[in-house]
C-alpha positions as CSV (number, residue, x, y, z in Angstrom):
1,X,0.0,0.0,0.0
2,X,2.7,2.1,1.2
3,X,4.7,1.4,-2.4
4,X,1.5,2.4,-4.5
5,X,0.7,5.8,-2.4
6,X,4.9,6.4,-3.5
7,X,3.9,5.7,-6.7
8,X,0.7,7.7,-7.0
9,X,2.6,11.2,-5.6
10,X,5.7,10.7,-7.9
11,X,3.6,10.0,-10.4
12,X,1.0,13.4,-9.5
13,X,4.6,15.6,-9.4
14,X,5.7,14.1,-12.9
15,X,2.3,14.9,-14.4
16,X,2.1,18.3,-12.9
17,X,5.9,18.9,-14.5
18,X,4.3,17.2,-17.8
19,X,1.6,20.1,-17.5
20,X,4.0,22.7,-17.3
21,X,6.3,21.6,-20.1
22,X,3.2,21.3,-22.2
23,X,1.5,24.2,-21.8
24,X,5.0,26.0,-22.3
25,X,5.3,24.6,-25.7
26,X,8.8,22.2,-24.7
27,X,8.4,19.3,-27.0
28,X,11.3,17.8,-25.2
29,X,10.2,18.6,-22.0
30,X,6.8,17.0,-22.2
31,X,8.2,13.8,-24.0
32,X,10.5,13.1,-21.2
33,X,8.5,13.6,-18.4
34,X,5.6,11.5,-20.0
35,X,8.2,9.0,-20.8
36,X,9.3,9.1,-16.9
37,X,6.0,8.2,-16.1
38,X,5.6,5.1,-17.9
39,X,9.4,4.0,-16.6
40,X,7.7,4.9,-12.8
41,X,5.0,2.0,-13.3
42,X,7.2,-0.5,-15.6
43,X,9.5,-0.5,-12.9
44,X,6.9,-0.9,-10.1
45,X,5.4,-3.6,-12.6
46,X,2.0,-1.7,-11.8
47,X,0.4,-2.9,-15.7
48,X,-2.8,-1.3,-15.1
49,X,-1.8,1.8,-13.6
50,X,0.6,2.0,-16.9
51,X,-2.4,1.6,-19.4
52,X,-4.3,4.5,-17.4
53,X,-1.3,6.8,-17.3
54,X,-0.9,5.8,-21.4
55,X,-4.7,6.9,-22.3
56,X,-4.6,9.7,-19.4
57,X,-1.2,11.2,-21.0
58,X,-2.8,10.9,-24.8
59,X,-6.3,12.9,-23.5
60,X,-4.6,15.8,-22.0
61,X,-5.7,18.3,-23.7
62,X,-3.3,19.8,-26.3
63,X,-1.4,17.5,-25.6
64,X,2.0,17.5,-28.4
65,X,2.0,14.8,-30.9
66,X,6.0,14.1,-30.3
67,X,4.9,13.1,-26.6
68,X,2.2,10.4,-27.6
69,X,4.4,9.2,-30.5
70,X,7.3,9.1,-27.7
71,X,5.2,7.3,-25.2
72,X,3.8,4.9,-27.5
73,X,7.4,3.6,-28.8
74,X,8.7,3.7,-25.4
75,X,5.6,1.9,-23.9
76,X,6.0,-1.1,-26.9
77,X,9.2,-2.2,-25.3
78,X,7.3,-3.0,-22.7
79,X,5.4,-6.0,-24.2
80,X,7.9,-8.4,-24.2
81,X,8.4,-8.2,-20.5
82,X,5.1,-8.6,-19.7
83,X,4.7,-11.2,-17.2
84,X,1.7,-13.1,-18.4
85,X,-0.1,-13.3,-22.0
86,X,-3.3,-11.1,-20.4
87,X,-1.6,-8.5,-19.7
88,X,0.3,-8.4,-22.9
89,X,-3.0,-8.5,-24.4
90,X,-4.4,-5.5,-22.9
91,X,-0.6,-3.4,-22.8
92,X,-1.4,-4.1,-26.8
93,X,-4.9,-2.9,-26.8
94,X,-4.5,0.2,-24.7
95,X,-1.6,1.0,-27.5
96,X,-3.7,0.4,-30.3
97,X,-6.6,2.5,-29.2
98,X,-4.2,5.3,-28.6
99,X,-2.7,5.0,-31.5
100,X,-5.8,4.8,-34.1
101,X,-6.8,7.3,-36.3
102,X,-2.7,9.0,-35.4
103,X,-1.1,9.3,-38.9
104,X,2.2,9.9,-37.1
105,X,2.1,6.8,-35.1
106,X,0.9,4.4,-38.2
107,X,3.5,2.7,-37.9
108,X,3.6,1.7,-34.5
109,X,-0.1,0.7,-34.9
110,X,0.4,-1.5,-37.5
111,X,3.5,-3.2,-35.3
112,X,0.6,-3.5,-32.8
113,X,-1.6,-5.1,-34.7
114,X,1.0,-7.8,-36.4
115,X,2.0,-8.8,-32.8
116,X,-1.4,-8.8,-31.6
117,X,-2.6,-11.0,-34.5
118,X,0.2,-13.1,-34.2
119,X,-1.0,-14.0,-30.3
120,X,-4.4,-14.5,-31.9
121,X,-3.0,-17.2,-34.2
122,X,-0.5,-18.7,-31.8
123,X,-4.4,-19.4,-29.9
124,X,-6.1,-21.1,-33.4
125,X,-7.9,-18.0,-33.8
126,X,-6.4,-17.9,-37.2
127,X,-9.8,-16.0,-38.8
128,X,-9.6,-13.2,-36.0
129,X,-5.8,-12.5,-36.6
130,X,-6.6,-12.5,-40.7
131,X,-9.5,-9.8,-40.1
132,X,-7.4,-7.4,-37.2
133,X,-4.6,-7.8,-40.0
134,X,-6.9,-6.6,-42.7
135,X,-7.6,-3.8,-41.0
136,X,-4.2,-2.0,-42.0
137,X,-3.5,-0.5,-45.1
138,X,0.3,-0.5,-45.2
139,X,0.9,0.5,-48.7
140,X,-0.7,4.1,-48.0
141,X,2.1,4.5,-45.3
142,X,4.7,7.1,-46.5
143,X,7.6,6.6,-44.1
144,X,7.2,2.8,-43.6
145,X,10.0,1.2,-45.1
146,X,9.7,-0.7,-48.4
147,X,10.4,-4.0,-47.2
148,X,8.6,-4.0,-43.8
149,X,5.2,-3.2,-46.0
150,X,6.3,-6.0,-48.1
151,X,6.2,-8.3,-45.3
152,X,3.1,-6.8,-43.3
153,X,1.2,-7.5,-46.8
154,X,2.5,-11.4,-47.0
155,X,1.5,-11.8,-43.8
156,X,-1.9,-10.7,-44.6
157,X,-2.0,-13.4,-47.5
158,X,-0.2,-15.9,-45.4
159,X,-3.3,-15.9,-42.6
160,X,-5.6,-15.5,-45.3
161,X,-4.7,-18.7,-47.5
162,X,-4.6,-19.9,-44.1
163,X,-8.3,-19.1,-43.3
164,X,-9.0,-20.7,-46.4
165,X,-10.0,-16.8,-47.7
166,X,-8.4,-17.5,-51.7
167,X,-10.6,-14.7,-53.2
168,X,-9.2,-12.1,-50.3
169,X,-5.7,-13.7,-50.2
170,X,-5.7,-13.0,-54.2
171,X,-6.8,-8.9,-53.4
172,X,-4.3,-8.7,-51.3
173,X,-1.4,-10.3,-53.1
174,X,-2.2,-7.7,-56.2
175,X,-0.8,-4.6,-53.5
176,X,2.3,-6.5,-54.5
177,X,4.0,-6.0,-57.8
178,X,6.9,-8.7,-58.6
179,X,9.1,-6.0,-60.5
180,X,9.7,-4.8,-56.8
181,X,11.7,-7.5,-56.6
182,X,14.4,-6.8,-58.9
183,X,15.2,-3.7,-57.5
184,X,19.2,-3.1,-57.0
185,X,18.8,-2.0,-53.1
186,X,22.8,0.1,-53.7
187,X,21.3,1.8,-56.3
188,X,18.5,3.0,-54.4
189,X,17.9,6.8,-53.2
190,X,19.5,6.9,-49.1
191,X,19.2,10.6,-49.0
192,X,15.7,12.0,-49.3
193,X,15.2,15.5,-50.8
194,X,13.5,18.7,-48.9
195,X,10.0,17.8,-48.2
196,X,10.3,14.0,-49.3
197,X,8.9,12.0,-45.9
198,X,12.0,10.7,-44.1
199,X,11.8,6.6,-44.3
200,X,12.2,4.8,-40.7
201,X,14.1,1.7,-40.8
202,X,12.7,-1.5,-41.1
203,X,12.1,-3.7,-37.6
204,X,14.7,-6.0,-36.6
205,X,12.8,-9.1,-37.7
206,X,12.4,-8.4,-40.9
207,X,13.8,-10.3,-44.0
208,X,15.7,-8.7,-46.9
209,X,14.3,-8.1,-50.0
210,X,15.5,-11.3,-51.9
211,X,14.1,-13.5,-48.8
212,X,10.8,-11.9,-49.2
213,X,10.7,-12.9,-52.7
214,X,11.2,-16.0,-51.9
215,X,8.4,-16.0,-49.6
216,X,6.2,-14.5,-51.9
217,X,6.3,-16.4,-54.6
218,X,6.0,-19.8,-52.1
219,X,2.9,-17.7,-51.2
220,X,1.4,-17.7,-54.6
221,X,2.3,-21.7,-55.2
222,X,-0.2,-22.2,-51.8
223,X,-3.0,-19.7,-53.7
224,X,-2.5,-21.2,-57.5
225,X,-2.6,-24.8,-56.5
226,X,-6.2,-24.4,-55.2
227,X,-7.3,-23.9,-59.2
228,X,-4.7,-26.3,-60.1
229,X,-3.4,-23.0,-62.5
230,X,0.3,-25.6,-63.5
231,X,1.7,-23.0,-65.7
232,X,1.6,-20.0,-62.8
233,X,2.4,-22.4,-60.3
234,X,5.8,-23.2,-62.6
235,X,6.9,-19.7,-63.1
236,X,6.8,-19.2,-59.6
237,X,9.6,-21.9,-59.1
238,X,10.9,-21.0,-61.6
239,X,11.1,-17.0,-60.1
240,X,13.1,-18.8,-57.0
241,X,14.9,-20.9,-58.9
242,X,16.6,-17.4,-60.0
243,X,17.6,-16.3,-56.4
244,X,20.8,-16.3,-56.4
245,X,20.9,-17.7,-52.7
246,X,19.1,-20.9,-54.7
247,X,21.1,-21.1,-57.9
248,X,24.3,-21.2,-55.5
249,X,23.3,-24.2,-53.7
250,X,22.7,-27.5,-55.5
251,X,21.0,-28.8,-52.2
252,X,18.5,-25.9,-52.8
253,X,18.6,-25.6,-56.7
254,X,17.5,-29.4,-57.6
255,X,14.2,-29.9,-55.8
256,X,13.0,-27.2,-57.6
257,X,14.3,-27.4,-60.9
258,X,12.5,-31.2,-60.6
259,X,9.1,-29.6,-59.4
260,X,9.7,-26.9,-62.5
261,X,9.9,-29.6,-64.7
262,X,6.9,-31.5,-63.3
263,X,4.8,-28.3,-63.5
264,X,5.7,-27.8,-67.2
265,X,4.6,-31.2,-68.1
266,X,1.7,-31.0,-66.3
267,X,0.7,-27.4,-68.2
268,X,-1.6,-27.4,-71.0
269,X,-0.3,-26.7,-74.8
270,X,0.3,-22.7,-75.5
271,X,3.1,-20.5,-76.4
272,X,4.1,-19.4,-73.4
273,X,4.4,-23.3,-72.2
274,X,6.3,-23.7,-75.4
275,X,8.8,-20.8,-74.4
276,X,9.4,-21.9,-71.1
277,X,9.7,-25.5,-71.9
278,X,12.9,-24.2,-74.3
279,X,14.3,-22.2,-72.1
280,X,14.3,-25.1,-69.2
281,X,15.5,-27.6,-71.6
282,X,19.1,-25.5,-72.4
283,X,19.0,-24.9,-69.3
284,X,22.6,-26.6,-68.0
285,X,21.7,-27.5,-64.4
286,X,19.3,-30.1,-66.2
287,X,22.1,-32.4,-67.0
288,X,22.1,-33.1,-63.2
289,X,19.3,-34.6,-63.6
290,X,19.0,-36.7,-66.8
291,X,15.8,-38.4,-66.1
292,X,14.0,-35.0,-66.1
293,X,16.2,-33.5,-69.2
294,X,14.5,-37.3,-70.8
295,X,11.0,-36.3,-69.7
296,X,11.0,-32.7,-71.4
297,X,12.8,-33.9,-74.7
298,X,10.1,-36.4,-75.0
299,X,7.1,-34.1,-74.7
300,X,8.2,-31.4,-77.5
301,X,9.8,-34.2,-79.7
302,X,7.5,-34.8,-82.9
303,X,6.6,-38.6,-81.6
304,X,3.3,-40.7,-80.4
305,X,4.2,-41.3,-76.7
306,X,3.3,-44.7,-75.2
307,X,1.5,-43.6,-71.8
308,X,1.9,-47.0,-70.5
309,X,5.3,-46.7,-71.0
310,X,6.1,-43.6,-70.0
311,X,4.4,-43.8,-66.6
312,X,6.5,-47.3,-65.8
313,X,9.7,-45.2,-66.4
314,X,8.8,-42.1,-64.4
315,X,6.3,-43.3,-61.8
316,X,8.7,-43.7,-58.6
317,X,9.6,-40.0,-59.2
318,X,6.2,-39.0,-59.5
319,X,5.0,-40.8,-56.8
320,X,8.2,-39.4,-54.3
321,X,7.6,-36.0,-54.8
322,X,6.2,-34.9,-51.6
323,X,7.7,-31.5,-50.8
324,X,5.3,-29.2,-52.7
325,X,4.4,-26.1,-50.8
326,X,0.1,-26.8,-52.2
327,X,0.5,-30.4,-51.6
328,X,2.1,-33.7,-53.8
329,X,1.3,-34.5,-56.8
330,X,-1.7,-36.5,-56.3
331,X,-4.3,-38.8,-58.6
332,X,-5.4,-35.5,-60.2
333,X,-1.9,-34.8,-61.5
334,X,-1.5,-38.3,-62.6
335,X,-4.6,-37.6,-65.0
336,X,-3.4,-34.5,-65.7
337,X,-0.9,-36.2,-67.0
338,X,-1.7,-38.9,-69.0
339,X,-4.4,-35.8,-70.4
340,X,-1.2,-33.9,-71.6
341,X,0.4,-36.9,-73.0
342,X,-3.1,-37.5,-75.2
343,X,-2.6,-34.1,-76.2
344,X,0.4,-34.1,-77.7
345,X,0.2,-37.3,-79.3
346,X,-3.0,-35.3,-81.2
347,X,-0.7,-32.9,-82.1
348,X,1.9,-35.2,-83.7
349,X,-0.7,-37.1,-85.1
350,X,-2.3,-33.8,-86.7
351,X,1.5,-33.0,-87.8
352,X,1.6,-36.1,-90.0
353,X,-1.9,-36.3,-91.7
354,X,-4.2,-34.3,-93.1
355,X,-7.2,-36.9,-92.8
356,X,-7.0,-40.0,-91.0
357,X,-9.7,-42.0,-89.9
358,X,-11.3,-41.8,-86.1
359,X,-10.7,-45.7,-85.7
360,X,-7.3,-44.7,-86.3
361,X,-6.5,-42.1,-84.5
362,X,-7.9,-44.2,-81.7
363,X,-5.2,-47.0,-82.3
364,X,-3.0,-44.3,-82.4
365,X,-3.7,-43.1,-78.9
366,X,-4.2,-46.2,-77.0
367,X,-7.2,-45.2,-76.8
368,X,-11.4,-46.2,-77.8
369,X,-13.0,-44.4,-80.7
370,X,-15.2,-42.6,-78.1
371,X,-12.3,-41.4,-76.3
372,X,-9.9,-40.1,-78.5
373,X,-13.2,-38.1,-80.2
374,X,-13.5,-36.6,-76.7
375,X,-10.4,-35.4,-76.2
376,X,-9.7,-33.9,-79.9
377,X,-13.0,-32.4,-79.2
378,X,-12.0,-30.9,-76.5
379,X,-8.3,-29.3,-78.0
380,X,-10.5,-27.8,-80.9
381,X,-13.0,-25.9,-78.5
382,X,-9.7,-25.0,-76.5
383,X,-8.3,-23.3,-79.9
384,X,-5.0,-25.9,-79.7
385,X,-6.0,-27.7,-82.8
386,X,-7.9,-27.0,-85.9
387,X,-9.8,-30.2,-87.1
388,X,-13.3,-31.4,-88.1
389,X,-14.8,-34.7,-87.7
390,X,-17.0,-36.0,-90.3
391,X,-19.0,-39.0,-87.8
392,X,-21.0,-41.1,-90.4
393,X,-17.6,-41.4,-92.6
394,X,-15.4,-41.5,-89.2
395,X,-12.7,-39.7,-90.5
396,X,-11.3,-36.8,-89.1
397,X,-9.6,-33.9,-91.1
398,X,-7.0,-31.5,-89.7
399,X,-6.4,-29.0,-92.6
400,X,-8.2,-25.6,-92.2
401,X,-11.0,-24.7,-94.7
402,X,-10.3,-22.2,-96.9
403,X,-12.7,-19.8,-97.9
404,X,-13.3,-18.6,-102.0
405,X,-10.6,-16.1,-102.0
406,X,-7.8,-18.2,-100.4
407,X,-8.7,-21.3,-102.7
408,X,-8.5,-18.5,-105.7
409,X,-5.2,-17.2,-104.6
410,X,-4.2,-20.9,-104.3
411,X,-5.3,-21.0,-108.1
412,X,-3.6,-18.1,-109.4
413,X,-0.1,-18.8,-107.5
414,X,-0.2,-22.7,-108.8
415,X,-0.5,-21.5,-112.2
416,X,2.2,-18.8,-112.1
417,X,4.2,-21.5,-111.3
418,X,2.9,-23.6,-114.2
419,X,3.5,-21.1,-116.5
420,X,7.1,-19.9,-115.1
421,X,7.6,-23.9,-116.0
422,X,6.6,-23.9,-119.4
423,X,8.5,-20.5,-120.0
424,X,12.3,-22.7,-118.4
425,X,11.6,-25.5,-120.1
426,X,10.7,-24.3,-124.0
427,X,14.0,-22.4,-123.0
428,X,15.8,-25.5,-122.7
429,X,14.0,-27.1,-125.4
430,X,15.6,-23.9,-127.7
431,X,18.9,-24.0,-126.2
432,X,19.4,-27.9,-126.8
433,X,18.0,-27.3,-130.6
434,X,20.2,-24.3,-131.4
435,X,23.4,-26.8,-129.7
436,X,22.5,-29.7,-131.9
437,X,22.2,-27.4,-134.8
438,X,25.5,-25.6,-134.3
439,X,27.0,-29.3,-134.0
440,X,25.1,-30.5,-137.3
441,X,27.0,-27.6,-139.2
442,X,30.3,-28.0,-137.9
């Protein structure tokens, strides 16, 4: 008792020095005695009279924004020592209330709020902490640093994909643009000009730029597996693969250089799956792992692939892949596979003929008439493939039709060349008469 009444006068003399200071107009005055109050009660470990003296000091009135942006930095280094989680808790909240609607403590709020969402998650609440993270919009935050709102908005997505929120999760990973990524921190402006907002360093805890990229793209693995989106989820590997922290260490660089090339198979037909499938191929890292270099050549090489085959060679690597940030490859990717493998036997197929019949083309593919029909029915609608099917005849053509003015053109060109014929050969047919003439007379 005797401890708190000590406590209460030094505490009445500091506030009536804090008055004084205020009312003077001594910024540096008021901030320090403010901050000697809340090292009075940290030190006394009195938690509740330090969240009364906190909102008390904030309410005064006119009271100087350097004081409350002061008391709230010095009051955060409090949290850590708290001595159980409920008083953390509320040390947090008393903050955060103080500190909303405070442009120049926006920073500090949004600290707040990470920590506080974080002690919501460490309790399952994973939904609360992903709405009290929402509530921050970081990127409007002038003097935040780059990288810390980088991290504040992948930990949005992180408890959002965790919440099993996609839509919200794919909103918020927009805020992000990849280029940022490749920016050359030495190069980047240290000095700011007159009336540019002066950027506060980053917290201790958070990662560098290229570590964040990392993250990010592992981020967008988790989101694109949901819609099974192959060809996104490839680029995204392949985006770490690039990380020169990655590419220096084998241990690091294989895993996913295999899970690039599975992706790539597993990616429908179009040009930019072409590309990328070139570029991995010269790629020389893949000549640490043959069996994968095998896979691609097969797959662009202008030959029907046995599935059956195939499978038998590469099915214990399909099978061990475990390590994928969405989840292994599963029966879905299995079919996804043998699906790609029909594919491009259609295409090799349509590469060779012009018309072939349906029963054919099924013998072809391994596959029954009704089946293969299916599938080539399905490339067509996709735009992969340009082909009719004529049923009651059962065959199946793959050249374009040609409207009246192509087939005329067609016309016109053939006979040019006809005539351009004619013209060479009655001149050889001349040249060889005037020779044997010439020879006749000699």
């Amino acid at each position: 008792m005797e401890g708190d009444r000590n406590l209460e006068a030094k505490i009445e003399i500091l506030l009536n020095v804090e008055k004084q200071m205020r009312q003077a107009g001594d910024v540096a005055g008021t901030r320090k005695s403010a901050i000697d109050i809340l090292q009075l009660c940290f030190e006394a470990r009195a938690w509740t009279t330090l969240n009364e003296q906190i909102v008390l000091l904030s309410k005064r009135r006119g009271q100087l924004k350097q004081a409350v942006q002061a008391m709230v930095q010095q009051a955060m280094q409090y949290i850590d020592q708290t001595p159980d989680l409920e008083t953390k808790i509320e040390l947090i909240k008393t903050l955060n209330n103080v500190a909303a609607g405070k442009i120049y403590v926006e920073i500090e709020r949004a600290r707040l709020i990470k920590k506080l969402a974080k002690i919501k998650e460490e309790q399952g609440l994973i939904a609360e902490a992903a709405n009290l993270m929402q509530e921050v919009a970081v990127e409007t935050f002038g003097a935040m640093a780059k990288t810390e709102k980088i991290a504040f908005i992948l930990e949005q997505v992180r408890l959002c994909l965790d919440s099993l929120d996609y839509v919200r999760a794919q909103i918020l990973s927009r805020k992000i643009n990849p280029k940022v990524f490749e920016a050359d921190p030495s190069k980047e402006r240290k000095k700011p000009k007159e009336g540019d907002n002066v950027v506060e360093e980053p917290a201790p805890d958070i990662p560098s730029l290229l570590e964040l990229k990392r993250i990010y793209y592992e981020l967008m693995i988790r989101y694109y597996f949901q819609n099974n989106d192959y060809l996104d989820i490839c680029r995204c590997y392949k985006a770490i693969y690039e990380i020169p922290s990655v590419k220096e260490n084998p241990a690091q660089w294989i895993p996913v250089l295999r899970k690039i090339c599975w992706y790539l198979v597993l990616s429908p037909h179009d040009p930019m799956q072409s590309s990328l499938h070139y570029s991995t191929l010269e790629d020389k890292n893949l000549s640490e792992i043959p069996h994968f270099r095998l896979l691609l050549k097969q797959l662009i090489t202008m030959e029907v692939i046995q599935w059956t085959s195939l499978w038998n060679t590469f099915k214990d690597e399909f099978e061990n892949e475990k390590n994928m940030l969405g989840g292994s490859l599963g029966d879905k990717a299995a079919e996804d596979l043998r699906l790609r493998v029909i594919e491009h036997n259609i295409l090799v197929v349509s590469k060779y003929y012009s018309r072939i019949t349906l029963k054919r083309l099924a013998d072809l593919l391994c596959l029954s008439i009704q089946e293969a029909e299916k599938h080539l029915s399905e490339m067509v609608v996709s735009k992969a493939l340009v082909a009719k099917i004529d049923r009651p005849v059962g065959i199946v053509c793959f050249q374009p039709a040609k409207d009246s003015n192509d087939i005329l053109n067609s016309w016109a060109s053939n006979l040019e060349k006809l005539l351009d014929l004619v013209e060479k050969s009655c001149h050889q047919i001349h040249k060889e008469t005037m020779v044997h003439k010439a020879a006749i007379r000699a």
